[in-house]
PQR file with spaces between the fields and no chain letter, atoms N, CA, C, O and H, PARSE charges and radii, in Angstrom:
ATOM       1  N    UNK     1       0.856   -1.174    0.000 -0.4000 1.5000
ATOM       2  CA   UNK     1       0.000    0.000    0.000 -0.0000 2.0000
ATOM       3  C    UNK     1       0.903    1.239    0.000  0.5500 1.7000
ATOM       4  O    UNK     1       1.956    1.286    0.637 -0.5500 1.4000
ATOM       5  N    UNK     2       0.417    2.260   -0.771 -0.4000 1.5000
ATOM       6  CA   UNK     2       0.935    3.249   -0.850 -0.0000 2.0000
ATOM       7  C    UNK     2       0.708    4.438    0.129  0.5500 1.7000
ATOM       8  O    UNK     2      -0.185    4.357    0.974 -0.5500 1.4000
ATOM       9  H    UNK     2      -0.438    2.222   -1.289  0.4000 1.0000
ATOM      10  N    UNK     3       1.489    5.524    0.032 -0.4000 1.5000
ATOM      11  CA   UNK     3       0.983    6.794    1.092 -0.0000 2.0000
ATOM      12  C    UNK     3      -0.598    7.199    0.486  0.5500 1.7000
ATOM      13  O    UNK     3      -1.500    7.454    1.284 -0.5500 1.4000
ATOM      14  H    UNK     3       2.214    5.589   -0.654  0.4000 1.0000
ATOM      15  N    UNK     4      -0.812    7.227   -0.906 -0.4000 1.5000
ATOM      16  CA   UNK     4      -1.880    7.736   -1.343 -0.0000 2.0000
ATOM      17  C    UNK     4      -3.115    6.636   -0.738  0.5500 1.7000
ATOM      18  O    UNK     4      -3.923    7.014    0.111 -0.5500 1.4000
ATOM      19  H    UNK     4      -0.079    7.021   -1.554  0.4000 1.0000
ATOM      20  N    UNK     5      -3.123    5.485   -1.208 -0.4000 1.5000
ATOM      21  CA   UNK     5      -3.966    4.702   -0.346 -0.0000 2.0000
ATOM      22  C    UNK     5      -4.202    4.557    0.846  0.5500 1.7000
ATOM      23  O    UNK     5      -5.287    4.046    1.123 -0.5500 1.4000
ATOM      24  H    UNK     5      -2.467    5.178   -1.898  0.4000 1.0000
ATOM      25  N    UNK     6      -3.219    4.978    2.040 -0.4000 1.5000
ATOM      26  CA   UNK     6      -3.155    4.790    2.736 -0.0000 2.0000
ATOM      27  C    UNK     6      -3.878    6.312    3.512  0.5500 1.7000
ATOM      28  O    UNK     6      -4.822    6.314    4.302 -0.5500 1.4000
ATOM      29  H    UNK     6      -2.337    5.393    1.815  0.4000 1.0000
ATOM      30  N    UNK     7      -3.494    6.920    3.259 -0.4000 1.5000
ATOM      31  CA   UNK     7      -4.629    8.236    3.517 -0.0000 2.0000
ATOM      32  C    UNK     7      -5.641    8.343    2.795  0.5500 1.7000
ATOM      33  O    UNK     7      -6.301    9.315    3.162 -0.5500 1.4000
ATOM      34  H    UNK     7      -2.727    6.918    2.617  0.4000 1.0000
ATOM      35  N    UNK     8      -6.017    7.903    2.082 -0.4000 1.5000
ATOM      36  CA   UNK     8      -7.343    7.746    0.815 -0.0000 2.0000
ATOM      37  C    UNK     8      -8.413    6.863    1.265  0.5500 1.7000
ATOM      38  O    UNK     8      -9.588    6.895    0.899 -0.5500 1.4000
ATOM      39  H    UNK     8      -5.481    7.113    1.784  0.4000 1.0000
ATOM      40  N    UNK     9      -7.683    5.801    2.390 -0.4000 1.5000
ATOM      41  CA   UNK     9      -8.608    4.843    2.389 -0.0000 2.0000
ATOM      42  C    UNK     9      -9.821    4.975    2.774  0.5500 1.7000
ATOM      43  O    UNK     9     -10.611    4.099    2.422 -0.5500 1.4000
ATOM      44  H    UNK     9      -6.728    5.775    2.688  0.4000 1.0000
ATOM      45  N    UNK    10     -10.194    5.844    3.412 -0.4000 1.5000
ATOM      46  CA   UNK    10     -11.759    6.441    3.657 -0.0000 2.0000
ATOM      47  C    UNK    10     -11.677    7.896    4.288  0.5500 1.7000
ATOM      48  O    UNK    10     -10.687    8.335    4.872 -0.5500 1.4000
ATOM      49  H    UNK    10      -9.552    6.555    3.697  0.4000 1.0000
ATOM      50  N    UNK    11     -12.601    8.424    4.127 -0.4000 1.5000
ATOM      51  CA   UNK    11     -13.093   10.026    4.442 -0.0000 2.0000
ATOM      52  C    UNK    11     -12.431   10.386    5.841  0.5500 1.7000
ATOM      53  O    UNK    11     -11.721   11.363    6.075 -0.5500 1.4000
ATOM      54  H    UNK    11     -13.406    8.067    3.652  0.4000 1.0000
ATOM      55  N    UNK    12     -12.826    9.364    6.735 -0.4000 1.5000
ATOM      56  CA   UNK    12     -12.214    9.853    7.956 -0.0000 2.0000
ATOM      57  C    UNK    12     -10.551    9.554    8.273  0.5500 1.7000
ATOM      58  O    UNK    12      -9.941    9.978    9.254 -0.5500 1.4000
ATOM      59  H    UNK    12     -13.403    8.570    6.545  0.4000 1.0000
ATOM      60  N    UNK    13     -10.053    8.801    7.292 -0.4000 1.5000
ATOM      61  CA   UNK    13      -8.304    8.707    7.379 -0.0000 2.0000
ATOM      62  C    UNK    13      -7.822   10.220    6.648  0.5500 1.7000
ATOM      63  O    UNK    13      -6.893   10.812    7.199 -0.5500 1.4000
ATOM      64  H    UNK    13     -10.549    8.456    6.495  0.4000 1.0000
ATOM      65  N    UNK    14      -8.386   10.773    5.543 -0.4000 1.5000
ATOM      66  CA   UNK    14      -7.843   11.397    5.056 -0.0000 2.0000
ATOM      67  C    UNK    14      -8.582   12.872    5.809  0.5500 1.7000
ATOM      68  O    UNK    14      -8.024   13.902    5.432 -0.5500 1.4000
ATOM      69  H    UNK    14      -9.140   10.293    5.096  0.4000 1.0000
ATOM      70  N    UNK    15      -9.356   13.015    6.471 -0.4000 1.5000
ATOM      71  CA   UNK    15      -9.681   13.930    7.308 -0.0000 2.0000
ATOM      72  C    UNK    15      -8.699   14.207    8.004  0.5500 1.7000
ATOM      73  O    UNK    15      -8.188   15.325    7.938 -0.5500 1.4000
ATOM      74  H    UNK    15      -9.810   12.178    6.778  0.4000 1.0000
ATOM      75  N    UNK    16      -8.244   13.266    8.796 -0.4000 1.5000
ATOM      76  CA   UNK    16      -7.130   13.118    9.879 -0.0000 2.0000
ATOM      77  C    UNK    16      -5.968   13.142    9.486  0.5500 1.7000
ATOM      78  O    UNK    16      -5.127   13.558   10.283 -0.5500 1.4000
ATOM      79  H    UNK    16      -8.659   12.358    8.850  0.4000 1.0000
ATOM      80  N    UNK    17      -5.611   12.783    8.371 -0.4000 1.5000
ATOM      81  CA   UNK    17      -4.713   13.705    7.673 -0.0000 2.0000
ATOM      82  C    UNK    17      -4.670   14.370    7.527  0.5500 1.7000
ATOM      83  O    UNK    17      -3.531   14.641    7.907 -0.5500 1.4000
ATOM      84  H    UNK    17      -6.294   12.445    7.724  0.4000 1.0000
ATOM      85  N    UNK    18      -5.234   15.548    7.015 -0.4000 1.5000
ATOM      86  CA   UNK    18      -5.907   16.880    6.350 -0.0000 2.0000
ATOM      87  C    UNK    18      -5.569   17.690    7.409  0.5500 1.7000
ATOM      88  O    UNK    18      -4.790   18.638    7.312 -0.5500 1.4000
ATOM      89  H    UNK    18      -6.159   15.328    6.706  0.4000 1.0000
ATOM      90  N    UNK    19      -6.331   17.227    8.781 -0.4000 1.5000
ATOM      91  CA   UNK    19      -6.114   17.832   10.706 -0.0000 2.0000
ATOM      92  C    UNK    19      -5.038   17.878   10.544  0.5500 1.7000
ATOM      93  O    UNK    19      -4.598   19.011   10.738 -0.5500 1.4000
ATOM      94  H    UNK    19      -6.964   16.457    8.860  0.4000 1.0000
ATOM      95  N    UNK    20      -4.211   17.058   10.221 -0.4000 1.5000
ATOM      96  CA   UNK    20      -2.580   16.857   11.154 -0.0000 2.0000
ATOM      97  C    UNK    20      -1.519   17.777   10.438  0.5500 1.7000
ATOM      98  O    UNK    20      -0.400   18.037   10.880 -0.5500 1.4000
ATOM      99  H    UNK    20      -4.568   16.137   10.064  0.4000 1.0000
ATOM     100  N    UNK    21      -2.088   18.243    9.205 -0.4000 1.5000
ATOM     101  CA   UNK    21      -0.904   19.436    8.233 -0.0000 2.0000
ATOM     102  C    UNK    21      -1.193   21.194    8.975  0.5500 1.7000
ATOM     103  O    UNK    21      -2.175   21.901    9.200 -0.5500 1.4000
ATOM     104  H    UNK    21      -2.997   18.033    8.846  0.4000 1.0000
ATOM     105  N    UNK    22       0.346   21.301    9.155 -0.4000 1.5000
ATOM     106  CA   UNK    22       0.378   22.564    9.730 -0.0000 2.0000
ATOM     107  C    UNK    22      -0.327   24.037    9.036  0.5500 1.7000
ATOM     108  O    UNK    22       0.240   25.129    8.993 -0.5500 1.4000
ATOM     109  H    UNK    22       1.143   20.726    8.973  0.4000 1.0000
ATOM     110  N    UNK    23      -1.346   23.803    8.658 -0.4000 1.5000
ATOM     111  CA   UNK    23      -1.979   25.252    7.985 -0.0000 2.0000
ATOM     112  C    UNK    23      -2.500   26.030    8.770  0.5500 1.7000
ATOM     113  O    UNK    23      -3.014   25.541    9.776 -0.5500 1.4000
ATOM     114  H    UNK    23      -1.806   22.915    8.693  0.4000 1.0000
ATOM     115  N    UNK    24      -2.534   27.291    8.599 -0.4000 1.5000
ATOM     116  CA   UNK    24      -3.771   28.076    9.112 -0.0000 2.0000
ATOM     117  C    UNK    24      -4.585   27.838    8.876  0.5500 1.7000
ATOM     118  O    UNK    24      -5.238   26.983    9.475 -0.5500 1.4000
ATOM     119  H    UNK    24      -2.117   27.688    7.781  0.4000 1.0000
ATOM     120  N    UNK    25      -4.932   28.404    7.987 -0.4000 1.5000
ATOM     121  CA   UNK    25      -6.341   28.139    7.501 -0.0000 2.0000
ATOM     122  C    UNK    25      -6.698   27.248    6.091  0.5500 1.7000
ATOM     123  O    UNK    25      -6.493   27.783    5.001 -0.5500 1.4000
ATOM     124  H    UNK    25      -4.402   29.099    7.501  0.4000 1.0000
ATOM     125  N    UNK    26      -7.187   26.003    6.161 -0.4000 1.5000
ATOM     126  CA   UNK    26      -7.609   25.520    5.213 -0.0000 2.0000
ATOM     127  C    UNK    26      -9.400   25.493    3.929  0.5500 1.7000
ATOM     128  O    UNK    26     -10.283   26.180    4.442 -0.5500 1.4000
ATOM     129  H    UNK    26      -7.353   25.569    7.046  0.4000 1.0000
ATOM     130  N    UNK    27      -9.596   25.199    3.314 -0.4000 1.5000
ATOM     131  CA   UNK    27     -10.933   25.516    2.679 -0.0000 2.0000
ATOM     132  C    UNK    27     -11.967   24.648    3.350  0.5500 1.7000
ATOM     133  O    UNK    27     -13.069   24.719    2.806 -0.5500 1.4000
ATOM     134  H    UNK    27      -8.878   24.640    2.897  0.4000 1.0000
ATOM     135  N    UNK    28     -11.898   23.896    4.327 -0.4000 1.5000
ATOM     136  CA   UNK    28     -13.009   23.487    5.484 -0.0000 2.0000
ATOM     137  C    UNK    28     -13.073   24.400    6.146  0.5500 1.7000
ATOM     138  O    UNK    28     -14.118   24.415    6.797 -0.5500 1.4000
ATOM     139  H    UNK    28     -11.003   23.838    4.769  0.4000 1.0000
ATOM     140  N    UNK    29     -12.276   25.424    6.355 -0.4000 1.5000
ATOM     141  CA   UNK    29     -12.308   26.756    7.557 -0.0000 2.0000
ATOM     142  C    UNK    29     -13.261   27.698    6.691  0.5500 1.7000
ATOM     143  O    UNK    29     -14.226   28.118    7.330 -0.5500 1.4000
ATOM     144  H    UNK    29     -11.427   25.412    5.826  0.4000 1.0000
ATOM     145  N    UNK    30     -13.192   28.053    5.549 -0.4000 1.5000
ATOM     146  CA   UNK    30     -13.815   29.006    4.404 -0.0000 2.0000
ATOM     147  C    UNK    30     -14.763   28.734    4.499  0.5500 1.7000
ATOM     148  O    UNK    30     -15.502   29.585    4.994 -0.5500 1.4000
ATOM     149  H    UNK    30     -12.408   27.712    5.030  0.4000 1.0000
ATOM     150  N    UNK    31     -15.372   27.410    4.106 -0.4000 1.5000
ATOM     151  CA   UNK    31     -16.605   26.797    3.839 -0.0000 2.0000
ATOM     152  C    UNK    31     -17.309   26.641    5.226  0.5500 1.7000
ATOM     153  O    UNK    31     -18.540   26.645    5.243 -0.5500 1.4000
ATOM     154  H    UNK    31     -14.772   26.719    3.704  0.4000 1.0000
ATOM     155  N    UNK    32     -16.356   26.457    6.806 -0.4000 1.5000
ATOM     156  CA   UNK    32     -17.347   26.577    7.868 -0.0000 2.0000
ATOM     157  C    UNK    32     -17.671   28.286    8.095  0.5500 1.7000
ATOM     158  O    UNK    32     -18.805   28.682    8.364 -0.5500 1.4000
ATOM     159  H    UNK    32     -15.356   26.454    6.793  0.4000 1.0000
ATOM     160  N    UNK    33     -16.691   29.051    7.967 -0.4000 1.5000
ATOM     161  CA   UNK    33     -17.072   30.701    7.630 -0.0000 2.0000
ATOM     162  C    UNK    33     -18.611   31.184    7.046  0.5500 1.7000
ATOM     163  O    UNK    33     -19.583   31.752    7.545 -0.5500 1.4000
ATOM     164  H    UNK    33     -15.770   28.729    7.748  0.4000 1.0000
ATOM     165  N    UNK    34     -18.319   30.713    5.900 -0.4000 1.5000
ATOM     166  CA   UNK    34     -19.455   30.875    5.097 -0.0000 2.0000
ATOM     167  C    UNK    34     -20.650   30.146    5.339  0.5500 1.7000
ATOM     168  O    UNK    34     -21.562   30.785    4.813 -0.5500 1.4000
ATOM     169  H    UNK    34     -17.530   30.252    5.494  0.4000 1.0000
ATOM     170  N    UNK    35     -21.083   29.132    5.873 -0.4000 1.5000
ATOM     171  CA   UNK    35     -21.773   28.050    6.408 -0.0000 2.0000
ATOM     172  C    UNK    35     -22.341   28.686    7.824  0.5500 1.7000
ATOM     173  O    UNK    35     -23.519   28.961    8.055 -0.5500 1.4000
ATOM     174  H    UNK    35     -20.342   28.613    6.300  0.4000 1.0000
ATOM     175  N    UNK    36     -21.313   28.837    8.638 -0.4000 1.5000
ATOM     176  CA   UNK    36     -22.122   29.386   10.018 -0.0000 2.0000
ATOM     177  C    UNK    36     -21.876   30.044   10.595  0.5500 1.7000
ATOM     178  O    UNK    36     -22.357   30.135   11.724 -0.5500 1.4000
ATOM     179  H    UNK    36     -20.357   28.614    8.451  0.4000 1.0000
ATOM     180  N    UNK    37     -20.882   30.951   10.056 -0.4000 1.5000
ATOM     181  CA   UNK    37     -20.059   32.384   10.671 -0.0000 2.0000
ATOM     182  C    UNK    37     -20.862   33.230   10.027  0.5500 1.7000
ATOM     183  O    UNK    37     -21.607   33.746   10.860 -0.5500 1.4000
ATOM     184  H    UNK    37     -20.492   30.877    9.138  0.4000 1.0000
ATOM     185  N    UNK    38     -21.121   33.707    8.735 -0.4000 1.5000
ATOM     186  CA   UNK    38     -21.789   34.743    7.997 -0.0000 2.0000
ATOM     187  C    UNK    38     -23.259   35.671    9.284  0.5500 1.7000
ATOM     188  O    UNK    38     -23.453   36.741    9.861 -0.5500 1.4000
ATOM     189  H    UNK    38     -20.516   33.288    8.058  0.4000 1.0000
ATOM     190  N    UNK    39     -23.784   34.563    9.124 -0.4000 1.5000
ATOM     191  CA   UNK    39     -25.200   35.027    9.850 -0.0000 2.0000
ATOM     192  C    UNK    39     -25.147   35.137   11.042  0.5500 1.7000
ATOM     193  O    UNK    39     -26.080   35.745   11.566 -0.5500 1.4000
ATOM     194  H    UNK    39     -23.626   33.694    8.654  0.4000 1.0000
ATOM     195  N    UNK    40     -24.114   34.629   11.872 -0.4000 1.5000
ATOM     196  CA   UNK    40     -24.190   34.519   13.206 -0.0000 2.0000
ATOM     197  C    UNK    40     -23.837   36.143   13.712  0.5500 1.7000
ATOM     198  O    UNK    40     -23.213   37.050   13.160 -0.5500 1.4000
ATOM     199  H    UNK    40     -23.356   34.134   11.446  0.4000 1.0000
ATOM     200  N    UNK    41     -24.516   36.048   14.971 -0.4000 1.5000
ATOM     201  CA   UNK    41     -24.457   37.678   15.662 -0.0000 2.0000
ATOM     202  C    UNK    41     -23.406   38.056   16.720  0.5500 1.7000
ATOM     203  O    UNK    41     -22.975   39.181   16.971 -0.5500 1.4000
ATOM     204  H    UNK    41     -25.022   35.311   15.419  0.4000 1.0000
ATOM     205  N    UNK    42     -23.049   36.741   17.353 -0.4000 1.5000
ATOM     206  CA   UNK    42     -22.114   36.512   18.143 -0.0000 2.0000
ATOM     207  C    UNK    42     -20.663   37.621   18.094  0.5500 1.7000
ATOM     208  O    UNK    42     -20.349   38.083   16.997 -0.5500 1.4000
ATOM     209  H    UNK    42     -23.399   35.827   17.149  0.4000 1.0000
ATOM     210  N    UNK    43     -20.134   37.857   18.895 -0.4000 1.5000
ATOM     211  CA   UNK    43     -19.048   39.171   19.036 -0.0000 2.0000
ATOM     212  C    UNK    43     -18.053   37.880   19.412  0.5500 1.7000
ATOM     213  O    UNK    43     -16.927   38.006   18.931 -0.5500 1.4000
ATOM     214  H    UNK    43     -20.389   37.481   19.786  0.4000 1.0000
ATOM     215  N    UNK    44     -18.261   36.720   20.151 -0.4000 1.5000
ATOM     216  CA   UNK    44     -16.864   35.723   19.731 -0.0000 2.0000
ATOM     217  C    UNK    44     -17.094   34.797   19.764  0.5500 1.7000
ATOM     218  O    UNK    44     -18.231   34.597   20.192 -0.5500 1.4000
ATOM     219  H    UNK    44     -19.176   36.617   20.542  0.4000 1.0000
ATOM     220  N    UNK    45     -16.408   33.738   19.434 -0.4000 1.5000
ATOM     221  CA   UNK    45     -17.096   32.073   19.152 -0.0000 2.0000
ATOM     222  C    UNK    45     -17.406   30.958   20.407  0.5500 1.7000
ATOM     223  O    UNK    45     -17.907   29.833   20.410 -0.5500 1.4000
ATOM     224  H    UNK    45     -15.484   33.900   19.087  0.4000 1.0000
ATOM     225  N    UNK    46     -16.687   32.107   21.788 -0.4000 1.5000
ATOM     226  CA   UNK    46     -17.262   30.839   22.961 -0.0000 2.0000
ATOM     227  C    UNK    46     -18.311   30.554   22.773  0.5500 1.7000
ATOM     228  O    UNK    46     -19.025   31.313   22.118 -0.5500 1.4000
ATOM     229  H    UNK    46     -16.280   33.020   21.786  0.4000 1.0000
ATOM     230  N    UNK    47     -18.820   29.299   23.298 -0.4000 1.5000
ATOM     231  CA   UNK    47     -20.205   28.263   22.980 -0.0000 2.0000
ATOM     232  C    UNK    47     -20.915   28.277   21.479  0.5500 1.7000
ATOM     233  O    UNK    47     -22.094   28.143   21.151 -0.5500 1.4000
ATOM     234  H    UNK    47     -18.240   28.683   23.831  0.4000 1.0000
ATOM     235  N    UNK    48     -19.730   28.492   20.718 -0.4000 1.5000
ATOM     236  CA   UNK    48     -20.373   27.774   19.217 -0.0000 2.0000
ATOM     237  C    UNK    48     -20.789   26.650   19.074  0.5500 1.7000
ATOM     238  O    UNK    48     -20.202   25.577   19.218 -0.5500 1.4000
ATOM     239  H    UNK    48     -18.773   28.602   20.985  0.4000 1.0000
ATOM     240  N    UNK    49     -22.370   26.989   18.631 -0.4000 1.5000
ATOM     241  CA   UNK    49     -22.951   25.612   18.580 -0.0000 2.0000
ATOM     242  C    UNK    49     -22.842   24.688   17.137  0.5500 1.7000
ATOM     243  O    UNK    49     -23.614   23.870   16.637 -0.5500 1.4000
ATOM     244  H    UNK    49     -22.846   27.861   18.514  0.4000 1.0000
ATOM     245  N    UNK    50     -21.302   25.302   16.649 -0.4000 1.5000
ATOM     246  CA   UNK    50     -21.229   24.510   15.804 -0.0000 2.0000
ATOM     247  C    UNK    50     -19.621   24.121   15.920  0.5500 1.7000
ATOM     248  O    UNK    50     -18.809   24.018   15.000 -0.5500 1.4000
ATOM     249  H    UNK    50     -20.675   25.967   17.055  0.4000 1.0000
ATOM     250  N    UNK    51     -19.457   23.971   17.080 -0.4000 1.5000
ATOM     251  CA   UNK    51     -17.919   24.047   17.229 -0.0000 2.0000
ATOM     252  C    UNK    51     -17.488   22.154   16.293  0.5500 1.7000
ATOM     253  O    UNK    51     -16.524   21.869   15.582 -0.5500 1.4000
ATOM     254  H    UNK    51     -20.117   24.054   17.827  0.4000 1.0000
ATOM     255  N    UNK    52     -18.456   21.434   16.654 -0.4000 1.5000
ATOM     256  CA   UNK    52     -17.555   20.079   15.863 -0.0000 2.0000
ATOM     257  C    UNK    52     -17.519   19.928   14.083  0.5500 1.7000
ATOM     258  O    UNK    52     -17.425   18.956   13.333 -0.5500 1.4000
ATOM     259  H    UNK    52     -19.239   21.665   17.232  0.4000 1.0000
ATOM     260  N    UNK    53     -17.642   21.383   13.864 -0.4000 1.5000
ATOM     261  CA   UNK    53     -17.135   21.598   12.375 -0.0000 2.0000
ATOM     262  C    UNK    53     -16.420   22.470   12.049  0.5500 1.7000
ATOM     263  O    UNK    53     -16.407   22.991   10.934 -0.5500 1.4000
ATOM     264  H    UNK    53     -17.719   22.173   14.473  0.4000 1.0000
ATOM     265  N    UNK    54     -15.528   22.830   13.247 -0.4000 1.5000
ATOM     266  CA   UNK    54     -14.544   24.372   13.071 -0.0000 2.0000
ATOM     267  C    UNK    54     -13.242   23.477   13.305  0.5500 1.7000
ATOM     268  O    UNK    54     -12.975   22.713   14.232 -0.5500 1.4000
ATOM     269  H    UNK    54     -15.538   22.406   14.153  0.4000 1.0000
ATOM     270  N    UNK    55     -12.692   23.739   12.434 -0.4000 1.5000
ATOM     271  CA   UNK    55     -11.382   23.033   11.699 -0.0000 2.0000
ATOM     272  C    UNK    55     -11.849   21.463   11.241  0.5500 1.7000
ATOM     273  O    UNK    55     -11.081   20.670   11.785 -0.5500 1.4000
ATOM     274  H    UNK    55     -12.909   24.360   11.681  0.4000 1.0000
ATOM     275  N    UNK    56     -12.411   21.079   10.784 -0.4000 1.5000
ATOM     276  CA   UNK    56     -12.682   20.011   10.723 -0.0000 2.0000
ATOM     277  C    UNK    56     -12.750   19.039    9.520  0.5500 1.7000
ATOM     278  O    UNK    56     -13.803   18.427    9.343 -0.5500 1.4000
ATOM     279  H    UNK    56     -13.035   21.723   10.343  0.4000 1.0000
ATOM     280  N    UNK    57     -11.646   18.842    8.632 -0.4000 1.5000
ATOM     281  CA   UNK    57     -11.687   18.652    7.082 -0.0000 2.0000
ATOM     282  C    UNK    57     -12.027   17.634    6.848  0.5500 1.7000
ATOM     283  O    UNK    57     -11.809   17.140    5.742 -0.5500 1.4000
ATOM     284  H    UNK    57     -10.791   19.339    8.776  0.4000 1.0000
ATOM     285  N    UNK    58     -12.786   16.874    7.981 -0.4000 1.5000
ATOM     286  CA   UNK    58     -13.847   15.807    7.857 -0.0000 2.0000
ATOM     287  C    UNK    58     -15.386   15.999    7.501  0.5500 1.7000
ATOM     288  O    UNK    58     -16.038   15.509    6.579 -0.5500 1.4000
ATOM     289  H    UNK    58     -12.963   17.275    8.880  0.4000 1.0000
ATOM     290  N    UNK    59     -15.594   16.479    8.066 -0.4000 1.5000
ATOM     291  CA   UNK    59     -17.048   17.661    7.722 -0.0000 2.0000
ATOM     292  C    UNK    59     -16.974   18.244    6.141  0.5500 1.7000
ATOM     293  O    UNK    59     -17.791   18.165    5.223 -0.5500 1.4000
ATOM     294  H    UNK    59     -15.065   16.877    8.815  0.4000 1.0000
ATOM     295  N    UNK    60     -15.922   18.734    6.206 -0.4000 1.5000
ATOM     296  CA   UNK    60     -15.597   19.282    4.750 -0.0000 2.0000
ATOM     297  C    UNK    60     -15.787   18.353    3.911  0.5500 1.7000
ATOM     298  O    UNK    60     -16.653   18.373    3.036 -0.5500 1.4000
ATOM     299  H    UNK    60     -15.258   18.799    6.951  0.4000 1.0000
ATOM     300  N    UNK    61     -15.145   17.635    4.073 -0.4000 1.5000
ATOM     301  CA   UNK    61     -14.901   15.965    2.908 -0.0000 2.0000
ATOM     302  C    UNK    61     -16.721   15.513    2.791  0.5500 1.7000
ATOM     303  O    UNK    61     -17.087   14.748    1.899 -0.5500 1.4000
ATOM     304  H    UNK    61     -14.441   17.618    4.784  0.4000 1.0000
ATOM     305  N    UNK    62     -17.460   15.945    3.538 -0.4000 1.5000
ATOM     306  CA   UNK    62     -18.847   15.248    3.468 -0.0000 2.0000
ATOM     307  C    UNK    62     -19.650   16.071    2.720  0.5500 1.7000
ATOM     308  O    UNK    62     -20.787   15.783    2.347 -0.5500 1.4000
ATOM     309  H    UNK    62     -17.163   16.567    4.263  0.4000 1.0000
ATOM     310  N    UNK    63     -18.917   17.355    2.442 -0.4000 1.5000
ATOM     311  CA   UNK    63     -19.704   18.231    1.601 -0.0000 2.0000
ATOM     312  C    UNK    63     -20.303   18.163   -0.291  0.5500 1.7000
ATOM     313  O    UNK    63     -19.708   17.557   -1.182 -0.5500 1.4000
ATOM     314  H    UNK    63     -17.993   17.589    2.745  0.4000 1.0000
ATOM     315  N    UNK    64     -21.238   18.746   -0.409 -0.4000 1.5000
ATOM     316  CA   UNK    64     -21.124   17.835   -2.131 -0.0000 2.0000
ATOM     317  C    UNK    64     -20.154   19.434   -2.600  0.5500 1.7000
ATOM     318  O    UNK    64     -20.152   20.612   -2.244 -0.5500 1.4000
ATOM     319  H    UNK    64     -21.721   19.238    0.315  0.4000 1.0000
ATOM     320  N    UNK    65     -19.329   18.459   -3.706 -0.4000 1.5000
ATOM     321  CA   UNK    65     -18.317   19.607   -4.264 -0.0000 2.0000
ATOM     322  C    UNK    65     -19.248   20.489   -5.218  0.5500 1.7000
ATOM     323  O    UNK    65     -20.167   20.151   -5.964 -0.5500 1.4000
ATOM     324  H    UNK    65     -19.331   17.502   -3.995  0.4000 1.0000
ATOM     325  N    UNK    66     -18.582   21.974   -4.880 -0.4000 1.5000
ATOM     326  CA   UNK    66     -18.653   22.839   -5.795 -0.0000 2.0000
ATOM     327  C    UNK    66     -17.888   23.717   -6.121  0.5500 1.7000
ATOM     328  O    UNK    66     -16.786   23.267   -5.807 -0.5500 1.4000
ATOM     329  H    UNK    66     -17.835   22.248   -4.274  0.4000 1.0000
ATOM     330  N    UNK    67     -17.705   25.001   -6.691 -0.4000 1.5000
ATOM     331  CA   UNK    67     -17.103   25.833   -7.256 -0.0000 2.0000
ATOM     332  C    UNK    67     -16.856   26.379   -6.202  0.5500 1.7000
ATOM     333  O    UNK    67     -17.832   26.575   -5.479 -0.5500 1.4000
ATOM     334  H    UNK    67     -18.600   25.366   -6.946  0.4000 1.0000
ATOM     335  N    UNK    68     -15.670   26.776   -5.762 -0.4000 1.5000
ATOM     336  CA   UNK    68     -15.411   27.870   -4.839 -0.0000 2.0000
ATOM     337  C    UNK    68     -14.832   29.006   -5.204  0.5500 1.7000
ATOM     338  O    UNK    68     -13.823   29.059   -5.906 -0.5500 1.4000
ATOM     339  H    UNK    68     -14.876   26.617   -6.349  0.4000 1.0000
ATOM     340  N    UNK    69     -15.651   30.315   -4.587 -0.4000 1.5000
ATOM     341  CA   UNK    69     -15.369   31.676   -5.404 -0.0000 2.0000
ATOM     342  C    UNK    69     -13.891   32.173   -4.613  0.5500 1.7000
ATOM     343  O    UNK    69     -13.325   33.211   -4.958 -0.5500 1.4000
ATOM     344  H    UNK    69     -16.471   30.272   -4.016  0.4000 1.0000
């Protein structure tokens, strides 16, 4: 097995991959922005009730693909 298979092998290996690379900010962060930051009124994110999708490029991976502007 290869590195590619081996992180490929399902949504949640390559999530956890995805977690473990040193970025700031990745396009699961954009897409949770836009998703549930936009509308929210909140002045800071303690008790986000969407905190188990903030950094989360597992969540991301479950998304259907589209164009990102």
């Amino acid at each position: 097995m290869n590195n590619f298979e081996k992180i490929a092998a399902s949504p949640d290996k390559l999530g956890a991959f995805l977690a473990s690379l040193p970025v700031i900010e990745g396009p699961w962060d954009t897409a949770f922005q836009r998703q549930y930051c936009s509308g929210c009124g909140k002045v800071n994110c303690d008790g986000c009730p969407n905190e188990a999708y903030r950094s989360n490029p597992g969540w991301w991976l479950t998304l259907d693909a589209g164009e990102e502007s």
